[in-house]
N, C-alpha and C positions, 0 to 999 in steps of 0.2 A: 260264236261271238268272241271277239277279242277283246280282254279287260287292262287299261291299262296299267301296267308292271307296277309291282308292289303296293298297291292300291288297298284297302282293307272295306272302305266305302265307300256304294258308287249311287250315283244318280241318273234318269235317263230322262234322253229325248226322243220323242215318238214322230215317228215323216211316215205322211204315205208315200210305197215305193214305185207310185203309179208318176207321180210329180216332181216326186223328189224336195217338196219344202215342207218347211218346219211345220207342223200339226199344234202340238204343245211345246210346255217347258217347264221349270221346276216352278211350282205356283210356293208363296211364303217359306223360301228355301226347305222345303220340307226333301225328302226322300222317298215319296210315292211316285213307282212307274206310270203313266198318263198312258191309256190304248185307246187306239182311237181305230175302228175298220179292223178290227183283230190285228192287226199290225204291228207287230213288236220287234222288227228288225232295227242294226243300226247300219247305216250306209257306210261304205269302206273308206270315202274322204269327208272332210267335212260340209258341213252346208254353207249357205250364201253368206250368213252371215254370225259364221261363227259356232256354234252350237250344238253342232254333229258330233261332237269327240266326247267320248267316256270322259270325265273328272272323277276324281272322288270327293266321296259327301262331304261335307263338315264336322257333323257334328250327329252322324247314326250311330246307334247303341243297342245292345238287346240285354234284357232282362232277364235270359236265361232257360233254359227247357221248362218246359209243363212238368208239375208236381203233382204222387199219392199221397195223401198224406194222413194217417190214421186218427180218428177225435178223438180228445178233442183237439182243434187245429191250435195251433199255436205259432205262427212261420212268420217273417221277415221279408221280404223281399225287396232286395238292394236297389236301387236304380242308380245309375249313372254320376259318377264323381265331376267337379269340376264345371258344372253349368252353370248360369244366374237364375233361374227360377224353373220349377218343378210345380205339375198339377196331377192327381192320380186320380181316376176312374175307375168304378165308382167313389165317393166319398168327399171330393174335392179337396184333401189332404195337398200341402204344398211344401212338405219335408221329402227331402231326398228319397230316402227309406220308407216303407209301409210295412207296419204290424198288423197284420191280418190273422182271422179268427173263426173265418167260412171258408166256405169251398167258392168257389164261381172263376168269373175272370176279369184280370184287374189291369189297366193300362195306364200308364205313364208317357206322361208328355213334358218333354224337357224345352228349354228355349237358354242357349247360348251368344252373347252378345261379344263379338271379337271383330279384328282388323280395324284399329282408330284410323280414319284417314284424312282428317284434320290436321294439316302442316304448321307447326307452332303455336299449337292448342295452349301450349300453359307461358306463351310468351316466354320462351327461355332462350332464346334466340332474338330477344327484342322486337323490334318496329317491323319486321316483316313479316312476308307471304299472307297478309289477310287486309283489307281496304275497309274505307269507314268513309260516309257522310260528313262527320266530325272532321277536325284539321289538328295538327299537333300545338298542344296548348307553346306560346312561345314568351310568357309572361304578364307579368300583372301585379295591382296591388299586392294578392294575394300569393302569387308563386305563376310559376306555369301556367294551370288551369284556372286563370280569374276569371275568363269570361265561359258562359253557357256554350255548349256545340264544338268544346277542346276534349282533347285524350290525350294520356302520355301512357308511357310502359316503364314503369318504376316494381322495386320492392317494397316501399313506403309510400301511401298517399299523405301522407305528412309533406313529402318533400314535393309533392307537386300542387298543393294547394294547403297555408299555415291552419287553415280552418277544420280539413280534414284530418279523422284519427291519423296516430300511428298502428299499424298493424302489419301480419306478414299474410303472405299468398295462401291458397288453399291447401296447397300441394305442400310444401317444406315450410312452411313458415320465414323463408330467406328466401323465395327465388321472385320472379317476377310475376306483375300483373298487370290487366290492362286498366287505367284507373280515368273515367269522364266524366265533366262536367258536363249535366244532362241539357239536351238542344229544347227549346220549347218548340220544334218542330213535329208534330205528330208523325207516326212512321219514321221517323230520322232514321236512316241508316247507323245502328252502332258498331257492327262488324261485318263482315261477309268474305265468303272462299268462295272460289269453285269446285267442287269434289266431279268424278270419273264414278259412276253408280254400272251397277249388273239389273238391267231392268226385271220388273216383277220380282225383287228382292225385299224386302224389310229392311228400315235403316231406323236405329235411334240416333236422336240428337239431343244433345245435354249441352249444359253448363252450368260454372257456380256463380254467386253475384252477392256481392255482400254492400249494405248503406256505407256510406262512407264518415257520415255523423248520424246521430241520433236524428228521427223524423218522425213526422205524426201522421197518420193515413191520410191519403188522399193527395201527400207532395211524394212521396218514397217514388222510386224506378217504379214504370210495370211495363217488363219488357216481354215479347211475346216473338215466337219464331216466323221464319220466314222463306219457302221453299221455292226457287222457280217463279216468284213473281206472287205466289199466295200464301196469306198469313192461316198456321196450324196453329192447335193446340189453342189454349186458354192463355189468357195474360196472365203472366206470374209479376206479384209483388215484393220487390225486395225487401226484406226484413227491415220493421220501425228501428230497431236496435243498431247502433255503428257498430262496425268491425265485427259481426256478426257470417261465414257464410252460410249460402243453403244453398239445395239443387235443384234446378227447374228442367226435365224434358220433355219430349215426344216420340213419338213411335210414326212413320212414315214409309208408305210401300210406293216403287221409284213405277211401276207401271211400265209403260214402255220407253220411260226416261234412259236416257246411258249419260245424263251430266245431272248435278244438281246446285244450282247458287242458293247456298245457304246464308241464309242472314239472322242478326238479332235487330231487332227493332224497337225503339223506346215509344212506347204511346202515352207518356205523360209529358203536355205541354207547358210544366208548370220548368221557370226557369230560377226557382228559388232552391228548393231542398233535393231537387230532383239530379243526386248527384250519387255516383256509384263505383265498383269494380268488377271486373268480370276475371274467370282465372276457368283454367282445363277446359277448353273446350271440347267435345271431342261427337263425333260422326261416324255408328261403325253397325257395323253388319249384323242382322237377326236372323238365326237362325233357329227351328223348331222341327225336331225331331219325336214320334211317338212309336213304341214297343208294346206287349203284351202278354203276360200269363196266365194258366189259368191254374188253378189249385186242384185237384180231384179227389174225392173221398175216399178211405181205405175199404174194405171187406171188412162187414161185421155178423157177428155170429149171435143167435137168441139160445135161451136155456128155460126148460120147467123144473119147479120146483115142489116140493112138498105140499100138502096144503095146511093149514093153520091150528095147531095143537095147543091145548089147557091142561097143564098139569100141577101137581101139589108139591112144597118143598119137599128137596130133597131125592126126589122122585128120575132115576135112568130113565135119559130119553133114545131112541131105540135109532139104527143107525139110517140115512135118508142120503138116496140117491138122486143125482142130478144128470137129467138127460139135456144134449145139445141139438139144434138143428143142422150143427156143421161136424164133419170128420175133425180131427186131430186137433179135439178139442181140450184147453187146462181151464182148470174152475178156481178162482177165488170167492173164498164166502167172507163175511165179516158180518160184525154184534154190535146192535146202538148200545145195550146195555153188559156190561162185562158182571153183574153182578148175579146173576144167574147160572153161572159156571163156566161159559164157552169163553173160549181168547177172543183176544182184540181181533184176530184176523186166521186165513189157514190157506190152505189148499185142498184140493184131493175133490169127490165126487159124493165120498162116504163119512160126515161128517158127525161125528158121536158126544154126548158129556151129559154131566149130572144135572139136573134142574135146581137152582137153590135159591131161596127167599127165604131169610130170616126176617124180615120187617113185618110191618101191621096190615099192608095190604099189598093189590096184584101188580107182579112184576111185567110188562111187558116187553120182550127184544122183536127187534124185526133181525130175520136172517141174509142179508144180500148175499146171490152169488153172480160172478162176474164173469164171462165164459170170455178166453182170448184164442182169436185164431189168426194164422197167417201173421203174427206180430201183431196186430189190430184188438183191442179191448174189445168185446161185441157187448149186445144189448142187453145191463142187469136186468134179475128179476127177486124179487123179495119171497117172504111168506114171516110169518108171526107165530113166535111162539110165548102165552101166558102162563108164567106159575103162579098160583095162588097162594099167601102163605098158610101152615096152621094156625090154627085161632089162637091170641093170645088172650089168656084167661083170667078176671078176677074174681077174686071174693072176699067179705069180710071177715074180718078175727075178731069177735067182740068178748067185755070181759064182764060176766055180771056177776050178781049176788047169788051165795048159796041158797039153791030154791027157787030162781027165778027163772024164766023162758027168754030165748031171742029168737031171731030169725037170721038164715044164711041167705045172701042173696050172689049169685053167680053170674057173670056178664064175662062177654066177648062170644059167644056162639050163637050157632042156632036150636040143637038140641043137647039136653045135660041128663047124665047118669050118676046120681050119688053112690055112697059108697051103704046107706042106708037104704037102695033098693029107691029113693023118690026118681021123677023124671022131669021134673019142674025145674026151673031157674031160681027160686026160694025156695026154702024147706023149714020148718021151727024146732030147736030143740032145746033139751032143760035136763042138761049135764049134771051131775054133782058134785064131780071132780074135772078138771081138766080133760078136754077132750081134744083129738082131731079129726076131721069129717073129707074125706076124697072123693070128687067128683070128674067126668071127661064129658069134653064140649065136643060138638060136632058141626063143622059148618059149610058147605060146598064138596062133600065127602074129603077135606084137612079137618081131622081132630087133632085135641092136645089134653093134658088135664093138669088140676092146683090142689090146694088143700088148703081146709079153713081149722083154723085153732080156737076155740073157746076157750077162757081162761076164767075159772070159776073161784070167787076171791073168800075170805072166811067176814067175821063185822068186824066196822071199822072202828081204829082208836086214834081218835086226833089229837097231838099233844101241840098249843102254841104258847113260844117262849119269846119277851119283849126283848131286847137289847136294852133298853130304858124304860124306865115309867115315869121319868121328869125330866123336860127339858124345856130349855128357854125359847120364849117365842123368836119364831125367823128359826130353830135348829128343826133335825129331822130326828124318827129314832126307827128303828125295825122292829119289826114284827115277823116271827117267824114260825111254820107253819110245818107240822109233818105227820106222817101215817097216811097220805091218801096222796092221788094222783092229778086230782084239779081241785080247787081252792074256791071259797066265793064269801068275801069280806063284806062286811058291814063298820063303818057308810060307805067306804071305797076300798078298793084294792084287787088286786086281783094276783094268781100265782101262789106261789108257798112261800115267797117274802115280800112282805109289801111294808115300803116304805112309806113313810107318815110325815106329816108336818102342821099340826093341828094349832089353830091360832086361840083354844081354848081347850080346858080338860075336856076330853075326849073318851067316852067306850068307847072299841073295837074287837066283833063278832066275830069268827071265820067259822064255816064251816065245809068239810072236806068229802070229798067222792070219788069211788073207785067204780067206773064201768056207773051200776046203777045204785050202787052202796054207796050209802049216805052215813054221816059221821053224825055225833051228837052235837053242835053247838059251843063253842069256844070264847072265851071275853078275857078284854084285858083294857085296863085304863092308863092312860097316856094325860098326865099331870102336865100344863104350860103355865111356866112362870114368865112373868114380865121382864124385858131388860130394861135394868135403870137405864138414865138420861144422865149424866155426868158435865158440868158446863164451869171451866176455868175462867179466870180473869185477872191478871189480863189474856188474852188468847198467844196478844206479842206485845213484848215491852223493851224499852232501848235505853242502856244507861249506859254513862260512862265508867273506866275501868274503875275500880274501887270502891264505887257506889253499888248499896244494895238495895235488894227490888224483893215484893212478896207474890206470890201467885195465890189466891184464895180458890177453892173447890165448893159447887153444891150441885146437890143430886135430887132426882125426883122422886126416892125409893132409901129411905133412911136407916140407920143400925147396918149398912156393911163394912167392910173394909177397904184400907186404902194403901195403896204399894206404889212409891214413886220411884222413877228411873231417872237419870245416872245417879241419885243421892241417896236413894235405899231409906226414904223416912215413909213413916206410917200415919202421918196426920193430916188432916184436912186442908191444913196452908202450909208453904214453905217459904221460907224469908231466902233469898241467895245472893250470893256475890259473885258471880264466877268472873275468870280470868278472859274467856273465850267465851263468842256467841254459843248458847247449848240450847236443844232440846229438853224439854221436863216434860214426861209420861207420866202419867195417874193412873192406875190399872184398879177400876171401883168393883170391888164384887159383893153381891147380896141374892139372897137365895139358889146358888148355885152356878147364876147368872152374871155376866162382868162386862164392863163397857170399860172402855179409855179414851184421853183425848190427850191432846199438845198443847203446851205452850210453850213461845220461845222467847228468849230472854239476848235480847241482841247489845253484844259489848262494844262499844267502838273505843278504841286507844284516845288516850288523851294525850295531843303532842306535847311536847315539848321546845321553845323557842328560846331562840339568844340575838341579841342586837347588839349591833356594832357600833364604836364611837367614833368620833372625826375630830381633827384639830385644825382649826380654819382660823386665817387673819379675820378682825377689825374688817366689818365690811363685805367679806366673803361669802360665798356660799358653801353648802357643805352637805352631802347625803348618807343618812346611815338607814340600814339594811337591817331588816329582819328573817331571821332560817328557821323556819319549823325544821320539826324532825319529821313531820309528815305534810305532803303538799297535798295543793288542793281545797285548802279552809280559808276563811275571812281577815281580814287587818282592819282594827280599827286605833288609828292615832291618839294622842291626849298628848299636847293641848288642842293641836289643832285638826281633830278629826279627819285626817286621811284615811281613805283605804287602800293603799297599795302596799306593797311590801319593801318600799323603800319611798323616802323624804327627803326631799331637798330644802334645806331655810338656810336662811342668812340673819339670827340674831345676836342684840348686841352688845350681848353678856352670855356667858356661858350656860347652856340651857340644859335642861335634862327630860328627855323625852319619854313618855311608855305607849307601848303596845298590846293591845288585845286581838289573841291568836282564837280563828273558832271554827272547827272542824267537826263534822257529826254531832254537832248538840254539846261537843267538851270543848271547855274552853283552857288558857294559861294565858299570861303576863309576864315582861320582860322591859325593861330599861337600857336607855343609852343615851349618852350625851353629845352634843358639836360644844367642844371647847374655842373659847375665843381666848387668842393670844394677843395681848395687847403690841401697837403698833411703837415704834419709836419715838420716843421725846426729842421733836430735832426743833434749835433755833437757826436763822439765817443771822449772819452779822455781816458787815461791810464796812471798810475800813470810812468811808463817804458815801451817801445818797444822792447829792447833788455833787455833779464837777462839770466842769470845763469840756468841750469838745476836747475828745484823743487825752483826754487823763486819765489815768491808772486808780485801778480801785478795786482792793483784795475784799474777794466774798468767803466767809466761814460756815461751814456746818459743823451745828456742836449736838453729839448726842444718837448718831447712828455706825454700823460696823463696815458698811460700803456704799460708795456714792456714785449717782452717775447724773453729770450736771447736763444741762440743755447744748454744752457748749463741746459734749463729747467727751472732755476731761474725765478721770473719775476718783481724784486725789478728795481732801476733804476740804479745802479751800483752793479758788478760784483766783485768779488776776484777768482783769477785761478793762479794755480803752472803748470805751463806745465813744458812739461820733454823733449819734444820738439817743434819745432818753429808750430805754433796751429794759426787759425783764429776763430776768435768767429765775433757771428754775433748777431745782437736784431732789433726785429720786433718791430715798435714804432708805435701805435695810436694815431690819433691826436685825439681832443674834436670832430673833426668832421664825428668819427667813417674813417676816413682813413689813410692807414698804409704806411710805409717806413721801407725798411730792410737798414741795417747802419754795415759795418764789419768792423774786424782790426784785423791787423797780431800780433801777440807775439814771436819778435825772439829768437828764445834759443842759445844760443851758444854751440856747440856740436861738435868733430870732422867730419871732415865729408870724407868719402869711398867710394871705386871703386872696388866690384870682376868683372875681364874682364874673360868668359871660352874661350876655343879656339878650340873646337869641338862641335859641333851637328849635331843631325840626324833629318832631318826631313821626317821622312818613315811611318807618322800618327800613330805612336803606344802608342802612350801619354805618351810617354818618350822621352824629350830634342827634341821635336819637333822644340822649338821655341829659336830664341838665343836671350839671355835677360843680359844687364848689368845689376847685381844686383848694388844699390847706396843708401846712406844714405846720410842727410841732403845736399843734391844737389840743388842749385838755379837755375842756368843755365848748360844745356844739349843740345849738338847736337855731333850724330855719323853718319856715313857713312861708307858704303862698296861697295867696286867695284869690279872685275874681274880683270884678269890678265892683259888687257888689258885697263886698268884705265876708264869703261866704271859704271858709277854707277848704283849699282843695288837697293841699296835701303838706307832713309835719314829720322830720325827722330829727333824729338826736344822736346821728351817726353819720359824719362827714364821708363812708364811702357811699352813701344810700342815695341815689338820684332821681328825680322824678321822673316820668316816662309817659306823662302829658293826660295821663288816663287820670279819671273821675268818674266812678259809681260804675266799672264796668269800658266806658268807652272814651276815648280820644274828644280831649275838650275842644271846640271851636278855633281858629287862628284867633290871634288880637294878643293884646296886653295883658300880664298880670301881677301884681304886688307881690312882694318879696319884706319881711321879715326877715335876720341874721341875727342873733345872739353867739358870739365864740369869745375861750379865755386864753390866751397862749401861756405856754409853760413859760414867756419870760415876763407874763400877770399882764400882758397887754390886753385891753377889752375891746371886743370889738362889737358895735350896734350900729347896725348899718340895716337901709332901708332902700329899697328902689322897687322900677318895672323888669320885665322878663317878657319879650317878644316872641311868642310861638306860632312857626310857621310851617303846616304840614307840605 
């Protein structure tokens, strides 16, 4: 057979050579021969329709020669780089690689998806090579894509409908994609190619599809594939979420197709939210290849071993050989337990050591040996060996009285030899000097042996000595105890000192024993005196600085002594004055016994205050201030009871003011004055009171140091022409910076007039609102108006003051009303005049 050149993979087609046509062909691209009639020739041209020529495979692999491999297994086995998906047999494992750990045999099935043959799958070449149902959106409200059943091939569905996201393509995030406004046509055609297929092939078909806004289930795409005229695979739902992609495919075997029209199809007739993008298309070839190993187990070799030995600490164990069932065999042995003398581990056939257990009971090791042959570990086998240790042994030392018997009693074995010939585990003896007694234990054929010490005492002398024989209730005292080695008090105690704290006189017994000697009986009295009760008064007391205070003492327990602190006096009371808040201790002692207590005696400073004076005109106000030396305290005023620490008055004579300052309980007082300075003695003079229109008339101030007249001037007399009757006025200082205004009239003699009107409107429109006697040099003025019924409505004595129609509140009625006038002019003309007044709103 001829393979063709360079080829590394090949696949066949099987003819029978009687026909000459095609039999088989490659079923799911795989790389299995097909025989059919034992017939495995390939004809030397091709066949009818194609099929006869050697190709190479795609995608065949091998896993490698069959493996020995010695337990335990431990092994890898690689499978093939560069696939999309991997399954192994047994196990269902779907990683590349398989870690295996048996023997058998294991097969890998790979599946390679290559050759895209979709012509401008990701729209990167725009509006071509693929057809659609839909039309190219060409504008609208919204952009482009306003109406249902449009596509465009944009980077941005922003820019082909203002409603949809911005986002980027699947692929680069900047290239293009197909972006439509979904048709409410069921099946619509959204895209479709024609592709050129290898029949009885595998082909997957994908693509991505992203919302184009946010959606709620049931409007979203659900677009579903479409093959030659039949819809495959499931309906996939583009994501509720906008600018969202996913991938939706299928897996498709072309049969005996050689073309295929693929499409996408939208089956959602909804022409609201049902609006989307599509990006990579792509259409490409499956290919599935399987391979096979198998693993095979190494040669293993068995060993006998010893059979199972008990021996006693300490005790050569003798040497033990290991036979194999294989030639050209090495033995490892190893020890659970190392504390029996053998190593962690060894070699060799003739393995030797000491047996050793020092502990209380039986040690046991297991011996593993492990026989290798051919490079291959073979099959261990064990065997046990127990040491038992020798007995550990006790007995007592007891100490008694001269003359008296005890008993030894012996533990940890099974059988015992004394040193007195007994064979019992107790024995009795009654030394009369110190003795020591030797005996050996026997137990599982390990002995050991101990020794018991009697300690024989002579009679006892108990000497106890107090610490104290008086102490005040609440202290303790000791008692202390010696010549014997345990102790037994009376009413409490126990030990060879026992401490006491008895809340009345007290005996205390002890009596002492050594082993079974007993001491004669000991006493001692233990005296408790009372602590006085000591109670000061005051406990706290608070004066001010220089004032003195007394502290009084009484006690519950009388005739002792008394010791006071910081003042060192010895008597029942102390009188004190101190400088500074202090402590005073009382330190009371009677019958041996002393209590103390506190009292404190709190100083607070007495301020110190000064107030300030003021020198205020005639008339003025004026504030003086009070300064403690220390803040923080009270003010109180006299005369007029303020509390703040400053006063403002105006009276009008010079006053003298005090204060009371009060801080912590001390008080002080302080004075201060507001002086009044008197104001200028000033007269006005003028040379005339009454003149002429435009004649001259000198005004004088006599009796102040500066003037400042109404007229500006500020000499000490004035010259003025009035043209009529004029008051001038002059502000006068005295030396002592305070002032006095001083006026005077200038009558002009002038005729003097009355216009009386006898209508107005008061209807707020700021005309003749207001009814006004116009008057000229007028001294005295009073008018009056009444109602028809002589009831007055209104009465002034001031010719600029007009009426404004109102009565009790509101705007009197139109109609007529009486009028009264009294006026006197400055040249003594009277005028009494009477009439009506017409108001009309």
């Amino acid at each position: 057979q001829t393979l063709v050149p360079n080829a590394t993979n090949y696949f066949w087609v099987t003819y029978d050579i009687n026909n000459a046509s095609t039999i088989g062909n490659l079923i799911d691209g795989s790389c299995t021969q097909i025989t059919v009639g034992g017939s495995n020739q390939v004809p030397t041209s091709p066949d009818p329709v194609g099929n006869g020529t050697i190709v190479a495979c795609p995608c065949s692999f091998s896993l490698g020669n069959d493996v020995a491999l010695c337990p335990p297994i431990n092994y890898t086995i690689n499978g093939p780089a560069g696939f999309d998906s991997y399954i192994w047999s047994p196990g269902g494992a779907t990683t590349q690689n398989l870690n295996v750990s048996a023997t058998g045999t294991y097969t890998c099935t790979a599946t390679l998806i290559n050759g895209g043959l979709v012509v401008n799958g990701d729209f990167s070449s725009g509006n071509t090579g693929f057809s659609s149902n839909y039309i190219l959106g060409t504008g609208g409200t919204w952009g482009p894509l306003s109406n249902p059943g449009t596509y465009s091939v944009t980077n941005n569905p922003n820019s082909a409908h203002t409603n949809f996201y911005s986002f980027g393509d699947h692929t680069t995030g900047t290239g293009n994609m197909l972006v439509c406004n979904g048709s409410a046509v069921a099946n619509d055609v959204v895209w479709s190619q024609t592709i050129t297929v290898t029949p009885n092939t595998f082909y997957n078909f994908s693509a991505w599809v992203a919302s184009t806004e946010n959606t709620s289930a049931g409007s979203e795409a659900q677009l579903q594939f479409s093959i030659n005229g039949n819809l495959i695979g499931p309906v996939y739902s583009a994501p509720l979420t906008g600018a969202t992609w996913s991938n939706f495919f299928v897996n498709w075997n072309s049969g005996s197709s050689t073309s295929a029209i693929i499409k996408i199809v939208d089956q959602n007739i909804s022409g609201g939210a049902n609006d989307f993008a599509l990006d990579d298309i792509n259409f490409e070839r499956v290919c599935t290849f399987s391979d096979a190993i198998t693993i095979n187990p190494g040669s293993t070799a068995t060993v006998s071993v010893p059979t199972n030995t008990t021996v006693c600490n300490n005790t050569p164990i003798a040497a033990s050989s290991f036979t194999s069932s294989t030639a050209s065999v090495t033995y490892t042995w190893s020890n659970t337990n190392t504390s029996i003398g053998l190593g962690a581990s060894g070699t060799g056939n003739t393995p030797a050591f000491n047996a050793v257990n020092t502990g209380t009971s039986a040690i046991t090791s297991v011996i593993t040996v492990t026989p290798t042959s051919g490079g291959c570990p073979g099959i261990p086998n064990s065997y046990t060996i127990t040491v038992n240790p020798n007995p550990t042994l006790s007995v007592n030392s007891p100490t008694i009285c001269s003359g008296d018997a005890t008993l030894l009693t012996a533990n940890g074995a099974t059988n015992y030899t004394w040193s007195t010939g007994a064979t019992t585990s107790t024995i009795s003896v009654s030394p009369t000097i110190t003795t020591v007694y030797t005996f050996t234990g026997t137990t599982g054929g390990c002995s050991g042996s101990n020794t018991s010490t009697v300690t024989v005492n002579s009679v006892l002398v108990l000497t106890l000595t107090p610490t104290s024989s008086s102490i005040c209730l609440g202290q303790n005292t000791v008692l202390n105890a010696s010549g014997a080695t345990s102790y037994t008090w009376l009413p409490s105690g126990s030990g060879s000192t026992n401490t006491v704290s008895p809340t009345s006189t007290t005996v205390y017994t002890v009596t002492g024993s050594i082993g079974s000697c007993v001491s004669a009986p000991q006493t001692t009295t233990v005296n408790v005196n009372t602590i006085p009760v000591i109670t000061l008064t005051p406990v706290s007391s608070t004066i001010c600085s220089g004032q003195i205070t007394t502290i009084t003492s009484s006690t519950s327990i009388s005739g002792g002594t008394y010791a006071w602190l910081p003042n060192n006096q010895t008597t029942s009371s102390i009188s004190e004055s101190p400088s500074s808040s202090t402590n005073y201790t009382l330190t009371y002692s009677v019958n041996g016994c002393t209590t103390s207590a506190t009292s404190t005696i709190i100083v607070n400073t007495t301020p110190s205050v000064s107030v300030s004076s003021a020198s205020v005109c005639a008339g003025q106000s004026a504030t003086i201030t009070a300064a403690p030396s220390l803040a923080g305290g009270n003010f109180v005023w006299s005369p007029n009871g303020e509390i703040t620490p400053s006063i403002s008055d105006s009276p009008n004579t010079t006053t003298t003011y005090s204060v009371l300052y009060s801080l912590n309980g001390c008080t002080t007082t302080a004075t201060g004055s507001i002086i009044i300075n008197p104001g200028p003695a000033v007269t006005l003079n003028s040379s005339s009171n009454n003149v002429s229109s435009s004649e001259s008339v000198v005004i004088s101030a006599i009796g102040g140091s500066s003037y400042i007249w109404s007229t500006g001037e500020t000499g000490s007399s004035i010259t003025v022409n009035p043209s009529i009757t004029t008051t001038y006025c002059a502000t006068i200082t005295s030396s002592a910076g305070c002032l006095v205004e001083k006026c005077i009239e200038i009558i002009v003699d002038q005729p003097s007039t009355l216009d009386i009107p006898n209508v107005f409107t008061p209807n707020g429109d700021g005309v003749n609102d207001i009814y006004f006697i116009s008057s000229n040099n007028i001294k005295t003025y009073e008018l009056k108006i009444f109602n028809r019924w002589g009831q007055l409505l209104f009465n002034s004595t001031n010719a600029l003051n007009g009426w404004d129609g109102n009565f009790g509140g509101k705007i009197v009625p139109d109609g007529s009303y009486f009028y009264i006038l009294y006026a006197i002019g400055y040249d003594d003309i009277i005028y009494d005049k009477k009439g009506t007044i017409t108001l009309i709103k």
